[in-house]
N, C-alpha and C positions, 0 to 999 in steps of 0.2 A: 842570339842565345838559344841551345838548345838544350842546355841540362834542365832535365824535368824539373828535378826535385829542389829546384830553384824557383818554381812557381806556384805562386800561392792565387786560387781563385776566388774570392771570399763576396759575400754580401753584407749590406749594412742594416739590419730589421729593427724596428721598434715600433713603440706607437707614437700617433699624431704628437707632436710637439717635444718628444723624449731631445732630438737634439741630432737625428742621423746626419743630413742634409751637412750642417755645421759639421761632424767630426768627417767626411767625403770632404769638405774643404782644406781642413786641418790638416787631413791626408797630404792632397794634392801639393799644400804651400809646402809642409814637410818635405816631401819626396822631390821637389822642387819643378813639379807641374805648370802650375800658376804663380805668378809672383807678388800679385796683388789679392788678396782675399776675398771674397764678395763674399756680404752677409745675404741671410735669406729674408732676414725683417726689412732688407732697404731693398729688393726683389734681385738680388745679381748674383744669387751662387751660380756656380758654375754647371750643376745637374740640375737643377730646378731651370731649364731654356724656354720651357712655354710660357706663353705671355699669361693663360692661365694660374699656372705655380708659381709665378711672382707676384700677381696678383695677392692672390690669397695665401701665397706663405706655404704650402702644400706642396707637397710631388705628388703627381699624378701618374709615371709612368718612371718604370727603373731605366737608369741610365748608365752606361758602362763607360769606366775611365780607366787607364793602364798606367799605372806609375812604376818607380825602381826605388828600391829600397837596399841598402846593407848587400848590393850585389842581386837579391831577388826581383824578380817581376812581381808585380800586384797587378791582375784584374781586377777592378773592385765595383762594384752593383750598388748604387745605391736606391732601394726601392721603397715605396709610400707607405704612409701610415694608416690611410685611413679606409676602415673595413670594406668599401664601393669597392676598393684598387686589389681586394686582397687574391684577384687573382695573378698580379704584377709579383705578387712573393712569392706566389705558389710557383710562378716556371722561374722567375729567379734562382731559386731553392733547387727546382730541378737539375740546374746546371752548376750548380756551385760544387764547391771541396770544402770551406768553410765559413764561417760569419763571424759580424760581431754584432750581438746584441745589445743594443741601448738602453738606458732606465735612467729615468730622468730623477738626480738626489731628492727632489719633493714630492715628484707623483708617485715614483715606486713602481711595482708591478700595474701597469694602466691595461683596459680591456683588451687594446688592441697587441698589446704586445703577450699577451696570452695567447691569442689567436696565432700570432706568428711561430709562436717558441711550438705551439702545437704541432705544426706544419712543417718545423724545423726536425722536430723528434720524428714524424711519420717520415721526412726525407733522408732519416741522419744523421744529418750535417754537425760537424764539429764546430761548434762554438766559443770562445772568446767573452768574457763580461766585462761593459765597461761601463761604469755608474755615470754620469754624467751632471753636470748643473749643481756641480757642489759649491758653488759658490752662490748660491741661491735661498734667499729665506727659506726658512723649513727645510732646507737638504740634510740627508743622515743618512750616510753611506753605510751604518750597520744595522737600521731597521730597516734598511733596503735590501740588504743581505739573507735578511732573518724573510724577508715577503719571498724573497726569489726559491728560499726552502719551502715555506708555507704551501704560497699560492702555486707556485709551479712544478712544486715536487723533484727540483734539481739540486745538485749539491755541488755551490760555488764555492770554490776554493781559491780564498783570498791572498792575493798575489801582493798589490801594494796598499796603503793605510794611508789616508786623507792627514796632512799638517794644517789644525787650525776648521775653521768651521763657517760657511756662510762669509762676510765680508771679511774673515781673518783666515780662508782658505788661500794658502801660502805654496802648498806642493803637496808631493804624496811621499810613503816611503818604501823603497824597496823592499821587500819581506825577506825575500829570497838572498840577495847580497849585501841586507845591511847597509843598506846607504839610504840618506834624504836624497831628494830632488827639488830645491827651491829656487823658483822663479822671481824675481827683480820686478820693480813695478811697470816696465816698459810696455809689459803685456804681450813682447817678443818671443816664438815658441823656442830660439835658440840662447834666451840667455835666461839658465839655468846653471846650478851651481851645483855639485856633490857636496854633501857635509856630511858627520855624524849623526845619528838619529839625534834627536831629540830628549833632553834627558829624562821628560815625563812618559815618554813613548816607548821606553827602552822596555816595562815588562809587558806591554801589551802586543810590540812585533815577535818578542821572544815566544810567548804563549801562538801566535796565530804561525811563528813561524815552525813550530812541534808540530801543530796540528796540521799545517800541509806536508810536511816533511812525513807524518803518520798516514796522510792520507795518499800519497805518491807512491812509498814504496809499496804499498799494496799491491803496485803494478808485475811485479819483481820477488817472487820468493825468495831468492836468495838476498838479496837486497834486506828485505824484512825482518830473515832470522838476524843478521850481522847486528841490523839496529835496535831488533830484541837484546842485542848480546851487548847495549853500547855503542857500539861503531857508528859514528854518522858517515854516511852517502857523501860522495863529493856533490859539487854544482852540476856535475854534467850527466853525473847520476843522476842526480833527482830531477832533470831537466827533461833526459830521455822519458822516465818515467811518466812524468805530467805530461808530456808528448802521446805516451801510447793511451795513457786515461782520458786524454781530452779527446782522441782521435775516434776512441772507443763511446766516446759520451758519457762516463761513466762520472764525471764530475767536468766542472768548468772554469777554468782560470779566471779569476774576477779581477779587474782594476777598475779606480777609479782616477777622476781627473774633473777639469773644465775644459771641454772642446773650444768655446765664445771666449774664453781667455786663454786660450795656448797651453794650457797644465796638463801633463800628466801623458799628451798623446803617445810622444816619443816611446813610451814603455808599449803602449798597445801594440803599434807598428813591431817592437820590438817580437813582440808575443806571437804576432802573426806568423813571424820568424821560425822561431822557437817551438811554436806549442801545434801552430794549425796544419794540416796535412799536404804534400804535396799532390798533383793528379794522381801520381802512380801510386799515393798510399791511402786511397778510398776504394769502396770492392766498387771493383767495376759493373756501368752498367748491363742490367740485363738484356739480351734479345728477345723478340716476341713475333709469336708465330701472325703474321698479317690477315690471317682470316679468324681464328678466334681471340687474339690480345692474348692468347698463355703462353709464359715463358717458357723458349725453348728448351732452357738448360745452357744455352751459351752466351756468353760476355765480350762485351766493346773493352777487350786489355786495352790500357791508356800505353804503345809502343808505339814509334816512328814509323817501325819497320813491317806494319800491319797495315791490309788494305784499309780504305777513309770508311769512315763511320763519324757523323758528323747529325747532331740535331738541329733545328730551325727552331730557337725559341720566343720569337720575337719579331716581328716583321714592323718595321716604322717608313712611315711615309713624311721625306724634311727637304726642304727646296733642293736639295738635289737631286732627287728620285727616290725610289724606294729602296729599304735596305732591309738588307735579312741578317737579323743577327745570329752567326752559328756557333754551337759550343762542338769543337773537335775531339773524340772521343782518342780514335785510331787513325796513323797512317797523317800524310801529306797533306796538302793541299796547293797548288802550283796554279799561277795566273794561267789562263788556255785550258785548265785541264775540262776534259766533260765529264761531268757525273748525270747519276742516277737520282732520281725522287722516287722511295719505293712506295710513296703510298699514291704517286700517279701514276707511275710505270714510265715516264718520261723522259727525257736526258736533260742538261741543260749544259751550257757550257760557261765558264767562267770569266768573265770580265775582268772588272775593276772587285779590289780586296781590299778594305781599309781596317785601323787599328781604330779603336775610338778613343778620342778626351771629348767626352761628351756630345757638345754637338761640335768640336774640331775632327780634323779625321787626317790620319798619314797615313799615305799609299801602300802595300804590302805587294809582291812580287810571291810571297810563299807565307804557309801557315801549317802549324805543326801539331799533333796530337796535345791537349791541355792549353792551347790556345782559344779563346773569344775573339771573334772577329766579326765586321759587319760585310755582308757580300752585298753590290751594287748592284739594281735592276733585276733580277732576276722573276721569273715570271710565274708560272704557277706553284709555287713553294707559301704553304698557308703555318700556322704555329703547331709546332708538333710533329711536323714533317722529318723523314730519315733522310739524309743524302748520303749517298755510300758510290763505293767503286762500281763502273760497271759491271766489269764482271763477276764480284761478290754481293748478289743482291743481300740485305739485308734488315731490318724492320726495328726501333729503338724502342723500350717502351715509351706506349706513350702518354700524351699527358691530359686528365679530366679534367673538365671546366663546370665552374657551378652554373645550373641553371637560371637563367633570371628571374624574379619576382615580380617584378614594376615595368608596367609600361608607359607610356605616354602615345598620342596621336599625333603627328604634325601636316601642315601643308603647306609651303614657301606661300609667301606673301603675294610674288610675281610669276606669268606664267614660264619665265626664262629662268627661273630658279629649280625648275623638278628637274630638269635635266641635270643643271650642275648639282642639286644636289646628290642623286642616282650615282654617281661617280665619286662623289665627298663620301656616300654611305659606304660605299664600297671598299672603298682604301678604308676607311676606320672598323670594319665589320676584319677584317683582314686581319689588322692590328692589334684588334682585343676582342676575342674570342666570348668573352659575357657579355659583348654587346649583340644583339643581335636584331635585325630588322625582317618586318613581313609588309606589306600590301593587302588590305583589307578589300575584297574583290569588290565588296556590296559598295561602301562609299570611295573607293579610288584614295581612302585616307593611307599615309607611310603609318606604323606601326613601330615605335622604336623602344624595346625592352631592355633591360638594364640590373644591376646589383643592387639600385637603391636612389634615391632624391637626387643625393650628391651626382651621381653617377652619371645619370639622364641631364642633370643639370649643364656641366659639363660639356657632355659631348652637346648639345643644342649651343653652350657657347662655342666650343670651337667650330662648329659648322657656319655659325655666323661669322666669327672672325676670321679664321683660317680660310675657307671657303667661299666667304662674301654669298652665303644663303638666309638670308631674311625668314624665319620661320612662323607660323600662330600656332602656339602650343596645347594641346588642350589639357582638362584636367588627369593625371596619374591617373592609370587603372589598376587592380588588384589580378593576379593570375589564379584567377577562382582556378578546380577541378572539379568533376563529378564521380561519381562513383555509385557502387549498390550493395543494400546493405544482407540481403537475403536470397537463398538459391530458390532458381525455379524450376520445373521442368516444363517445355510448352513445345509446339510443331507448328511449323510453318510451310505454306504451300506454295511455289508460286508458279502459276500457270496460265500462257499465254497464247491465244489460236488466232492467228489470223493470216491468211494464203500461204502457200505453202511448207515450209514446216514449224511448227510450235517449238515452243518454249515451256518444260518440264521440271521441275526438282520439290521434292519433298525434305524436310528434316525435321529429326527428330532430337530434341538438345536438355541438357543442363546448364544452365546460365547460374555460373555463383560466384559468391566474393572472394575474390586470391589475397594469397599473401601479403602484408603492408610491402611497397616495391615493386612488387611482382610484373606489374606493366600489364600484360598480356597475353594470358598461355594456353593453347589448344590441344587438346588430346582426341582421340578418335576411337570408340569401344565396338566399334560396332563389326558385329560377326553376320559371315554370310556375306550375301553380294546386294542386298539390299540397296546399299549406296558406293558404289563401284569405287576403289581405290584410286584411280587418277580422278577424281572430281575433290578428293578432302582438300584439296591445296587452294584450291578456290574458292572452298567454304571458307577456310581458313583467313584469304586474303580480303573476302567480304566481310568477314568479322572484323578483322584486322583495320579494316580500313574506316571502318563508321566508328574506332576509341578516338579520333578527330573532335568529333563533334556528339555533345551526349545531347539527350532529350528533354532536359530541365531547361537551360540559357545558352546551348552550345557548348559550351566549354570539353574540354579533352578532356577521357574517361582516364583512370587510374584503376587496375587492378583489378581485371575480370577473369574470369575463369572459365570457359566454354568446351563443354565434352560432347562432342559428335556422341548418342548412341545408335539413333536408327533413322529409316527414311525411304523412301521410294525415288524411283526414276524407270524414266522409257526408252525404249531401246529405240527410237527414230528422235522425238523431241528433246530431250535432254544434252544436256552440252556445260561445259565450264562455266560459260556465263551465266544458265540457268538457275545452275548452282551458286553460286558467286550475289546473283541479283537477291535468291531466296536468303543468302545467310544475310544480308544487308534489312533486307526486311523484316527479317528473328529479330533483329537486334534492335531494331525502333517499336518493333510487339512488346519485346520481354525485356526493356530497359524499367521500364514504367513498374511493371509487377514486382520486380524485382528488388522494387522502392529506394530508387535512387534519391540519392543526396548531395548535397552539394558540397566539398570540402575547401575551405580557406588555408590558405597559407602563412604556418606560424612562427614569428621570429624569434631566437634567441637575444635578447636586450640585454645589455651590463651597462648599469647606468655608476656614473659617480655624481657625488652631489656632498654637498658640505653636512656636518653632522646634524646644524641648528633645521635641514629643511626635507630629512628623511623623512618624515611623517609622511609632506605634503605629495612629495616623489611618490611612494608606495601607493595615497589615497589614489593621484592620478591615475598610477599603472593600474587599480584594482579600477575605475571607472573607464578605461580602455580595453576592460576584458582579458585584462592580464592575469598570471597566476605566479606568483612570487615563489624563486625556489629556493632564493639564496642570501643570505644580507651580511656582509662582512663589513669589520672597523678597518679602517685603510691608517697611513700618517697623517693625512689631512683631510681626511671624510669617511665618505661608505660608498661600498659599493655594494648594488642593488643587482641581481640577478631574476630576470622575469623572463616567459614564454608567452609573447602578445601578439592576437593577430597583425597582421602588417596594415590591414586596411584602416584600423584605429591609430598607424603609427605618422600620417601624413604632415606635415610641419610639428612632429613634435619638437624636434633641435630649438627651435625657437620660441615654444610653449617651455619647455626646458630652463631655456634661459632667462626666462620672466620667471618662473619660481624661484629660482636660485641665485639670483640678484648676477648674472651671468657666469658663473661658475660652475656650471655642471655641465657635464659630457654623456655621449654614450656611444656606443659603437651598437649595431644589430647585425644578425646574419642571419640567412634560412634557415630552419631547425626540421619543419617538418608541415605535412597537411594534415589539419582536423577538421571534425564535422562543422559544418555551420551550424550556430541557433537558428530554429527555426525561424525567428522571424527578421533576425540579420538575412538567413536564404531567400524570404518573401521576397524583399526590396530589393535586392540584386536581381535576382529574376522579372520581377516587375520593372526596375531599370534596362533592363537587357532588350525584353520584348518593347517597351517605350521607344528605345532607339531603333528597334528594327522597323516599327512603323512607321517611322521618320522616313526610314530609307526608302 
């Protein structure tokens, strides 16, 4: 197959338990991938293959499967729900053309699925709505409707209408062409009957069906005036139209169904069709200049006939070897061929090229622009990487990853275990990019930082299980910063004599608070030759190099401000280093004056919880230093919105579930660093120097 526009790239996004996982199944048995269904509650879907995500019910890592649908190709992504994993969306998202978005008929708009749609709008991405779990106590496919306006400020445009409600949820009905779709009790997704609506149902699809037909042609002036003037739009009119509105994001095709009983999918599939974009009908991506990340002004065209342009968004380690997942922008790809890595400057040449059904794989001989594909073995290619022709170097943008908050400390158990671990961290640092590990030099302890509890938790199991590394874990640490909160002006000297030539440099500084972000920024004011022009780069990089470590408990400084104004130096002793050692010395003088502080890292929290036990939720968050911004009535609770430091946030999931007689959720994410109290600062500090005396 090489008609483009036959190809649909899509992702499955929601939050924990909306139901994606099941409708990736649903897909597959559809599309006639798999023939026997694996459920995720008995651990044997098909995307869920770690022995972890069967375990626990979870995906933990997006999995690509390719079916065929109505003559179309389907890449389809199915990626996690739960906020640790939310960077598995973020490059899903990156590489998509479109999605469907899940919403479970009883939870409604859930934390995490906020978080996605968020991340879905800042990529784009045309999306598809599909209610899910109506056949589920408490599901109400139109106050879920009414959330998705509310809470998320989109405007879903109701495509089919639920028959029947909870255990008498029977089929849905077509909006668009007037027809029922009712399902038999066999629970089979192919015996399905057409019937006439329903005779109670007839004013309610007639009303929803004005009001998309009002909301489509908007796409279409001329379209518009006709149906001012009377004239209805054929189907294929109005179809185009909801095509370019959805493409546009300007509104969102909603269906609904039950994925866990076979209802309702066939339309979505259909929709995918119909409504979601092809490669060649999203704006293509941008290029970027390789040394400052700003767009050039020129674009990866999705044509055959263009040299390769190709991203790495993915890199998975699975008893075959390693595999690099790449999304094809531009141009070919031919087994032999050698490419470029523009951000190593490298070649590589191409081996083995598989298709994926998750963890099955079929061989590929060629790959074409708007194709996903996994490449075999390849060697230094990390997530985010450009692979392009050699002789058209080129640079994709590329893609940020959140910072970690949490760490943990480990040591194997055995002394045959650091080695094998060393190479386990390795392939998994690779893999997922928010993971990331250091070597603490003082105790020889591994350092392994993370998204959160879950996150950490996780990868310590699969080190054990996948890896056979035995670990002792110690307890979570918090990723304190430092920072200061007042400018100073001071001069530092440093001067060193002993046999033959000295060591000279004087300066003269303003040390002040920068911009929240700002990191670290130097200027240089000083007139005359007092402090000679080739020495400021050295002052710079001694400054530069002591935000590592501040002077309260070590920790990395955040946001200082340093302006060279004056200073002396010798025309025999002076030298780069002089200068270099003197700005390192400034910086341990005038940290302290400066009145540093220690700042904590604050989490964004959305807690739900049933209505009878919001009191006790909020009392908690206010006794954990939380500051409540937000409290909304849900269909079947509230949800609570707070900003709480993260170090007060350590086992709450399970303090959570003892108030709420195990009913409550929440998802958190970084928000941002505030000051510590001061006498939260004491005890960390006092903790910090404790351990150093240990060492």
């Amino acid at each position: 197959m090489t008609d483009l526009s036959k190809y649909r790239n899509i992702g499955i996004f929601a939050h924990v338990d909306a139901g994606k996982t099941t409708t990736t199944e649903r897909i597959l048995k559809l599309t006639g991938q798999i023939h026997k269904t694996g459920e995720v509650h008995d651990g044997e879907s098909t995307t869920d293959f770690m022995e972890q995500e069967a375990e626990r019910g979870i995906t933990i890592q997006s999995a690509a499967v390719s079916c065929f649908w109505k003559d179309h190709r389907f890449n389809v992504i199915d990626t996690p729900g739960h906020v640790d994993f939310t960077v598995e969306v973020y490059r899903s998202l990156k590489v998509l053309d479109g999605g469907i978005g899940v919403f479970c008929g009883s939870g409604g708009v859930e934390p995490q699925s906020e978080t996605n749609w968020r991340y879905a709008n800042d990529s784009e991405v045309a999306r598809v709505i599909f209610v899910n779990k109506l056949d589920r106590m408490g599901a109400d496919f139109f106050s879920v409707v009414d959330q998705i306006k509310k809470v998320l400020g989109a405007v879903p445009l109701v495509m089919t209408l639920p028959i029947g409600r909870e255990d008498d949820f029977v089929g849905v009905v077509d909006v668009l062409n007037r027809q029922a779709y009712v399902w038999d009790e066999t629970g089979l997704p192919e015996n399905y009957e057409i019937k006439e609506v329903p005779a109670d149902m007839v004013d309610d699809v007639e009303a929803y069906r004005e009001e998309m037909i009002e909301t489509a042609v908007e796409q279409d002036d001329d379209l518009l005036e006709a149906y001012m003037e009377g004239e209805e739009p054929s189907i294929e009119d109005i179809k185009r139209c909801i095509r370019k509105g959805t493409r546009d994001c300007t509104f969102f095709p909603t269906f609904c169904g039950s994925a866990f009983k076979n209802k309702g999918m066939q339309l979505v599939l259909d929709a995918v069709v119909d409504y979601l974009p092809s490669p060649t009908e999203v704006d293509p991506q941008p290029l970027t200049d390789p040394e400052t990340g700003e767009p050039t002004g020129e674009v990866a065209t999705v044509s055959v006939d263009e040299p390769l342009k190709a991203l790495a968004f993915k890199i998975m380690d699975d008893r075959f070897g390693a595999l690099t997942f790449v999304r094809i922008y531009s141009g070919k790809l031919n087994k032999g061929d050698t490419i470029l890595n523009s951000a190593t400057g490298k070649t590589e040449r191409i081996g083995r090229m598989v298709e994926m059904q998750a963890d099955q794989r079929n061989e590929l001989s060629s790959a074409q622009a708007g194709d996903i594909i996994a490449i075999v073995g390849m060697k230094n290619v990390q997530t985010g990487h450009t692979l392009c022709d050699v002789k058209h170097e080129c640079t994709l943008e590329a893609m940020i990853f959140p910072t970690p908050v949490i760490s943990i400390a480990v040591t194997p158990k055995d002394k045959g275990g650091s080695e094998k671990m060393g190479i386990a961290i390795g392939k998994m640092v690779a893999e997922d990019p928010s993971f990331q590990v250091e070597t603490d030099e003082e105790t020889g302890e591994t350092i392994l930082k993370g998204m959160g509890e879950l996150h950490l938790d996780i990868k310590v199991d699969i080190l054990k299980r996948t890896y056979g590394v035995d670990l002792i874990v110690g307890a979570p640490q918090v990723a304190y910063r430092e920072t200061i909160t007042q400018a100073v002006e001071d001069s530092y000297t440093h001067k060193k004599q002993s046999g033959g030539s000295g060591q000279f440099g004087k300066i003269d500084y303003f040390m002040r608070p920068g911009e929240v972000g700002s990191g670290f920024t130097f200027k240089s004011s000083v007139v005359g030759g007092n402090v000679p022009k080739e020495f400021w780069p050295a002052i710079e990089k001694g400054f530069k190099g002591m935000m590592d470590t501040g002077v309260l408990a070590g920790f990395p400084v955040l946001d200082v401000e340093i302006e060279l104004v004056d200073g002396g130096f010798h025309a025999v002793d002076s030298s780069a280093v002089a200068f270099e050692i003197a700005a390192k010395g400034a910086f341990r003088q005038s940290m302290p004056k400066a009145g540093a502080q220690l700042l904590e890292p604050i989490m964004h929290v959305d807690v739900f919880t049933p209505e009878d036990h919001v009191g006790d939720v909020i009392g908690d968050l206010n006794r954990r230093r939380g500051m409540i911004k937000d409290q909304m009535a849900g269909l079947t609770g509230s949800r609570i919105k707070a900003d709480v430091p993260l170090s007060e946030m350590f086992g709450y999931i399970g303090h959570l579930r003892t108030m709420t007689s195990g009913r409550g959720q929440f998802s958190m994410e970084f928000s941002h660093y505030a000051p510590c109290p001061a006498n939260v600062a004491e005890t960390v500090i006092a903790e910090v120097k404790a351990a150093n005396a240990k060492k």
